[in-house]
Structures are given as C-alpha cells and as structure tokens.
Backbone as a ProteinNet text record, in pm:
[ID]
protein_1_A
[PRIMARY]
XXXXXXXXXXXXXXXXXXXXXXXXXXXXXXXXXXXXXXXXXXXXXXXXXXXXXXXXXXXXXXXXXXXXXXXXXXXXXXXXXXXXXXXXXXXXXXXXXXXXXXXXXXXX
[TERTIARY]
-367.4	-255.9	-189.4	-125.2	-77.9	52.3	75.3	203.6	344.8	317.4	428.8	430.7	304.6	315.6	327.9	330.5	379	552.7	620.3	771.8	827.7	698.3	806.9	796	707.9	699.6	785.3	845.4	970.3	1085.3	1093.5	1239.3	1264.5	1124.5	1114.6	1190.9	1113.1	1183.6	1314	1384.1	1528.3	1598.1	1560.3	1674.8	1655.6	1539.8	1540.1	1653.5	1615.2	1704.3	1842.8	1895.9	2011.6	2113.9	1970.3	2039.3	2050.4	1943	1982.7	2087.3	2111.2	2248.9	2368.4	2351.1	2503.3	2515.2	2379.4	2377.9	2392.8	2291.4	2327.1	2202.1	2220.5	2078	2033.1	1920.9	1913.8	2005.2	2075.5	2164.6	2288.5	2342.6	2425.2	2437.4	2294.7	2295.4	2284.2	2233.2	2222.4	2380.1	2479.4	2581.1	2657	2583.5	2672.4	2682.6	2534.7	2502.1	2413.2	2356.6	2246	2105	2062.2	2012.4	2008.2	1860.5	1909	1859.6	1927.2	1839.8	1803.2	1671.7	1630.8	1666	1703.1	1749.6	1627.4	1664.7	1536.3	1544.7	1401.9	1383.5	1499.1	1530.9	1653.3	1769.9	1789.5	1924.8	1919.7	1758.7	1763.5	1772.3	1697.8	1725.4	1852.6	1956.3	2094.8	2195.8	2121.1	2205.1	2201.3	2073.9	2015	2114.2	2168.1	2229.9	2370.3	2423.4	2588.5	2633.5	2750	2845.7	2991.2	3015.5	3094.3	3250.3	3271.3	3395.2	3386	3293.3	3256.1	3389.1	3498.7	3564.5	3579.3	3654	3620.7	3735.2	3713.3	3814.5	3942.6	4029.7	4113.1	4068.9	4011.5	3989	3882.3	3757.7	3651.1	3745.7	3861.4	3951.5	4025.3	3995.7	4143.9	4023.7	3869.6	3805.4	3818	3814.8	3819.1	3718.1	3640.1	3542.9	3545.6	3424.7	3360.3	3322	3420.4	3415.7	3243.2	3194.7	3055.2	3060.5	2892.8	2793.3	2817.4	2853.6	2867	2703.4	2687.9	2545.7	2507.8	2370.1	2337.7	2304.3	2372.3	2349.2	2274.9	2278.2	2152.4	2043.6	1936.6	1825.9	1706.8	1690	1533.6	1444.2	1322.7	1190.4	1176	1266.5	1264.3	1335.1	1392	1479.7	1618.8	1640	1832.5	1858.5	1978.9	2046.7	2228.2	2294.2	2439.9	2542.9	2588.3	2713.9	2770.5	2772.2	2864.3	2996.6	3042.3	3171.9	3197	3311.3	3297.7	3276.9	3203.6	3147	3020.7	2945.6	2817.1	2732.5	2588.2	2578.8	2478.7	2425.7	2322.5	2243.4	2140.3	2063.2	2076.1	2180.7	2181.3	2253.9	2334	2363.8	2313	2199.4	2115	2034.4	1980.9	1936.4	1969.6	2140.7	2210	2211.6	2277.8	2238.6	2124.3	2006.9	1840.4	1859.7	1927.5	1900.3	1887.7	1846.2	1807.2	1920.4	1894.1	1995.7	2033.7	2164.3	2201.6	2124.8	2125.4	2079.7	1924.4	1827.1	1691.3	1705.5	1834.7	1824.7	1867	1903.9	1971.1	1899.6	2000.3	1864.2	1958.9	1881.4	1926.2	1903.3
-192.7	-235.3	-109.9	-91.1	41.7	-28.5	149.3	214.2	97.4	84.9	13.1	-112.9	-230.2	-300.1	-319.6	-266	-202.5	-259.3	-167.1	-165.6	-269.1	-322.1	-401.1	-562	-554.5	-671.2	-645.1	-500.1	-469.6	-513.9	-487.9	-561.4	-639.8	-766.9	-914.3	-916.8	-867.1	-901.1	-865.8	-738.3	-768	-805.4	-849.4	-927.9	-1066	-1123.8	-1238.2	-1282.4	-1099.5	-1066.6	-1159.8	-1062.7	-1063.7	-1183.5	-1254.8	-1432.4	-1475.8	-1494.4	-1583.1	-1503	-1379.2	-1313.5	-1374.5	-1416.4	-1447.7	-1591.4	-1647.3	-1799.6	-1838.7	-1738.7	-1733.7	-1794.1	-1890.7	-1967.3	-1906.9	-1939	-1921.5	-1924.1	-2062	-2098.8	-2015.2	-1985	-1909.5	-1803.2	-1738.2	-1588.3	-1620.3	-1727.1	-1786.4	-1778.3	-1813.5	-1853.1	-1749.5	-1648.5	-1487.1	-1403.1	-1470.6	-1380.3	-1279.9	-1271.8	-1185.7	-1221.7	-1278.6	-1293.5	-1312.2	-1253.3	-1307.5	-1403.7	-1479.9	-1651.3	-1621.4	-1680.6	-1687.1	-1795.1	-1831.5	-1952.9	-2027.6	-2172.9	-2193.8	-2189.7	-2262.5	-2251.8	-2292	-2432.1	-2462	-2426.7	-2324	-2238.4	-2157.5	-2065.2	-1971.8	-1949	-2064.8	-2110	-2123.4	-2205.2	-2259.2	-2117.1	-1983	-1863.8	-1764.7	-1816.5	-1742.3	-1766	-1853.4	-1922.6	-1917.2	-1832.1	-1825.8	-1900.9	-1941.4	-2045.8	-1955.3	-1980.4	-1904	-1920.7	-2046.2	-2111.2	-2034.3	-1952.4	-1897.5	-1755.4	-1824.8	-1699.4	-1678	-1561.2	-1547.1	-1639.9	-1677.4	-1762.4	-1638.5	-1684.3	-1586.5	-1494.1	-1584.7	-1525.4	-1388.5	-1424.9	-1299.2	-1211.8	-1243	-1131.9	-1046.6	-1071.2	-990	-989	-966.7	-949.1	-757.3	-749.2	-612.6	-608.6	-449.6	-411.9	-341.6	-363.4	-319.7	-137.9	-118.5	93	81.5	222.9	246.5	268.7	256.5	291.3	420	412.3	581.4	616.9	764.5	821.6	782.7	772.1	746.1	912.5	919	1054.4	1030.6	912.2	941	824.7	811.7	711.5	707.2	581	631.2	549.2	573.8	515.3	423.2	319.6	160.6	123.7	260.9	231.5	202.5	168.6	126.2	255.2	253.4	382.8	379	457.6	492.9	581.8	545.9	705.5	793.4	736.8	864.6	817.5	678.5	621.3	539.1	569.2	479.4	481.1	387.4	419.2	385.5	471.5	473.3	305.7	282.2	143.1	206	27.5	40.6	97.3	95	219.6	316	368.2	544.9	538.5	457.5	491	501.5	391.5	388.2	522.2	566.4	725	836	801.3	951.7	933.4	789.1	746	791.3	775.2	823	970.8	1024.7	1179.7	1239.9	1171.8	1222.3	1285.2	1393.8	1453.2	1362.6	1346.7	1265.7	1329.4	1480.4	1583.9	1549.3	1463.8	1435.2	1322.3	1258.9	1129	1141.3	1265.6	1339.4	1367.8	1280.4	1267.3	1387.4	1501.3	1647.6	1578.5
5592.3	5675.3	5732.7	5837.1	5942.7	5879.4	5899.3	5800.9	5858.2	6007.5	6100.4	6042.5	6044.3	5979.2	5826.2	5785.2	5631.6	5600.3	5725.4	5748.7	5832.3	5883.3	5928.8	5869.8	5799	5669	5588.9	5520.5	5404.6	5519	5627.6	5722.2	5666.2	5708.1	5720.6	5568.9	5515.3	5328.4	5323.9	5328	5342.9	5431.7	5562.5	5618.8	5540.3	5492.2	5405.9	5314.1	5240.8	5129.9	5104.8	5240.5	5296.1	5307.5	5423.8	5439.8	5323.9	5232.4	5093.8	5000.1	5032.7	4975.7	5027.5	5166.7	5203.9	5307.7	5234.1	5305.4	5442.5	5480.4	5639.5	5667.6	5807.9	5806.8	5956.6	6047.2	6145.1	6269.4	6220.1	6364.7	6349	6243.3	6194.4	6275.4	6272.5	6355.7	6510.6	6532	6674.1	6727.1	6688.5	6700.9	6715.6	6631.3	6633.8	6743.5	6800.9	6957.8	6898.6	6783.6	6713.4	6827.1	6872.5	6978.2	7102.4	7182.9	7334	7372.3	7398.8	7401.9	7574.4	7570.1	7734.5	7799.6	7933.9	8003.9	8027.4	8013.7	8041.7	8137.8	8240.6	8390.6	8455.2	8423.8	8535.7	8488	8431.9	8413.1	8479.2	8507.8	8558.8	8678.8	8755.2	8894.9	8930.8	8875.3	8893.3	8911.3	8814.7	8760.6	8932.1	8992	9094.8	9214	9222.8	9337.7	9324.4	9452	9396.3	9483.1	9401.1	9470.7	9487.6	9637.8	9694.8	9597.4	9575.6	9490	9326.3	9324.4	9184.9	9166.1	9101.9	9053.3	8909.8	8843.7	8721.1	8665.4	8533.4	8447.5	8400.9	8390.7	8326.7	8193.4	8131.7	8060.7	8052.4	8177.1	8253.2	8291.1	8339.1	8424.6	8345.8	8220.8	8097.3	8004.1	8049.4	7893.5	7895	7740.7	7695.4	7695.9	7755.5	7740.6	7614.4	7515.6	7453	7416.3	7317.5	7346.1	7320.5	7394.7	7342.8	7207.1	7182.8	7072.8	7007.3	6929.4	6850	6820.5	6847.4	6854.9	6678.3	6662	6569.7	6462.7	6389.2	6275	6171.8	6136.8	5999.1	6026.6	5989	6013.5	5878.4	5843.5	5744.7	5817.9	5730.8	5782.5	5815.3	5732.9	5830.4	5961.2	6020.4	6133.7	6104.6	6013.4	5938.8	6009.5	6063.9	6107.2	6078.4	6094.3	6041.6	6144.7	6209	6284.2	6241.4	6085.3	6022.8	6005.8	6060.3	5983.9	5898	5824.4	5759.9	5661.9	5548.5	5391.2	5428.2	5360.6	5334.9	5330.7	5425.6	5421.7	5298.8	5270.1	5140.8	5104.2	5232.4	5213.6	5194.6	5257.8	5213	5090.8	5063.5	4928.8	4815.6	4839.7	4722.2	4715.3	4829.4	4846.4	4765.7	4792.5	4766.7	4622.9	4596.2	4424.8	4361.9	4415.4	4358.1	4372.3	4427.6	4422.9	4551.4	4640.6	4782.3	4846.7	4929	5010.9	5122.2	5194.2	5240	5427.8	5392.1	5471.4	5535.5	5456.6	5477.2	5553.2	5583.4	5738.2	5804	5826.7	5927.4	6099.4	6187.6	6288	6386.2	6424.1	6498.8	6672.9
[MASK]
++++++++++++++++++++++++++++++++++++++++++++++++++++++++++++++++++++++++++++++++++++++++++++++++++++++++++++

C-alpha cells in the first residue's frame, strides 16, 4: 500500500475517531458548512441568470468579513497543521508528550 494511502486511511480513522467522540453524524457537519455542496443542475442554471431586482438582504450588506488565515507554523505527516495560537491541538501534544521536539513540525 503507498505511503499516501497509508495516511490517508489513518485520517479516515480519526476523523471517525472523532465523530463517535463527539456524536457528530454526517448531516451535522453538512449543516456546519464543513462542505461544499455542489448545485444541482437547475440551481446552477437559475445562479447563472441575474435578475436585475437582485439586491443584497440587509443582512449581505452588514456581513463581517472573515479576518484571514493565519500562516500555518507547525505541520506533521498526516497534514494536521497549527498557527501557533493558542494551546497546543492533539497532535502535537501528544508529540511533545512522547518526547518529540515541537521544533521537528516546524514548517520554514
């Protein structure tokens, strides 16, 4: 089996993990916006076509944008990555717990 598929079967296993840790089901994450759901056809058609009467809701007009992405500073082999705020997520903790330098996920 290639090393990629290797990792990305241990994903599959802890995001598994995860849901049955915190009873989260599919639609759950559906709901979160954890995905990008595709339109179907006649959404996408309907999305294509503007209607001149199309203004924003108050609420489009007063949305807060979103601060950017903080650069990513630490990363391991499965792709989990960290910014550097904050408390330490699981993975690396368990790392630094085992002994590992926090210095070896250090992405330059």
């Amino acid at each position: 089996m290639p090393e990629s598929e290797s990792a990305k079967l241990a994903a599959i296993a802890w995001i598994r993990e995860q849901m049955d840790n915190y009873a989260l089901t599919l639609d759950d994450l559906m709901a979160a916006g954890c995905f990008d759901v595709e339109p179907s056809p006649g959404e996408a058609a309907a999305a294509e076509i503007p209607d001149a009467t199309d203004k924003p809701t108050p609420i489009e007009a007063t949305a807060v944008q979103q601060p950017p992405k903080k650069a990513v500073l630490y990363r391991n082999a499965m792709g989990q990555s960290w910014d550097g705020t904050g408390e330490y997520p699981d993975w690396l903790q368990r790392a630094v717990n085992a002994g590992q330098s926090i210095d070896f996920y250090r992405v330059d």
